[in-house]
C-alpha positions in Angstrom: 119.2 91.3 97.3 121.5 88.4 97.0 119.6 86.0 98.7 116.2 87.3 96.6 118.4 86.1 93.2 119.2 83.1 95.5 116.4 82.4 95.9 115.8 82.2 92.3 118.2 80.8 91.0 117.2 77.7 93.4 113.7 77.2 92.8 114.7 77.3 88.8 116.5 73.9 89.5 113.4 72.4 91.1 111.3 71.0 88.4 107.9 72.4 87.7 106.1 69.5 88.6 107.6 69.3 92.3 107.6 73.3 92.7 104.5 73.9 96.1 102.6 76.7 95.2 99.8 76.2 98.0 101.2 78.8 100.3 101.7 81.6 97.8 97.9 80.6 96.8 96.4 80.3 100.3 98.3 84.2 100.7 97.2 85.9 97.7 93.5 84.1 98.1 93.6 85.7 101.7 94.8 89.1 100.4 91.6 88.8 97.7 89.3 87.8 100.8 90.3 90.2 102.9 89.7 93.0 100.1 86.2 91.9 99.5 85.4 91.5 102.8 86.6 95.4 102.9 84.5 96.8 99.9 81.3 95.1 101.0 82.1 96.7 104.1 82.9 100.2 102.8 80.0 99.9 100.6 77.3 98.9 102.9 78.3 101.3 105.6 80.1 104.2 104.3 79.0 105.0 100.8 75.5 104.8 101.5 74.1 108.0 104.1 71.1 108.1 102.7 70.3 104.4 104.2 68.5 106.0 107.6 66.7 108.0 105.5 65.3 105.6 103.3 63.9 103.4 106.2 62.3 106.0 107.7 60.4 106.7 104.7 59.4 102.8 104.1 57.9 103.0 108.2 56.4 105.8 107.4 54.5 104.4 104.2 53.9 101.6 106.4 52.5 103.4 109.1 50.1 105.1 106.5 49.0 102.2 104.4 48.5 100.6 107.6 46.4 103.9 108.9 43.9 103.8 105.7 43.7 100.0 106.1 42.3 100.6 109.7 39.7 103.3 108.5 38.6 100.8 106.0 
């Protein structure tokens, strides 16, 4: 915990204009891809069940449209 307040107390002497925030950015814009990454992820695969189902129904309309458009 001491070196945490060290820590601190350091970076308070460095001036704002010389402080390097590029690694905390380039960690937290990682974190932010890596959680939209998951969600598309969990919603494209996971939360939808009825997906099979659904394309079986549109081949099936196809396969009848494509039936009557034969017989005419």
């Amino acid at each position: 915990m001491k070196s945490l307040f060290r820590f601190f107390s350091q970076r308070s002497e460095v001036p704002i204009e010389t402080r390097d925030y590029g690694k905390l950015y380039f960690i937290l814009s990682a974190f932010l891809f890596v959680g939209t990454m998951w969600a598309v992820i969990d919603e494209m695969s996971t939360r939808r069940p009825w997906k099979e189902y659904e394309s079986q129904f549109f081949n099936l309309s196809r396969q009848k449209w494509e039936e009557k458009l034969q017989e005419a």
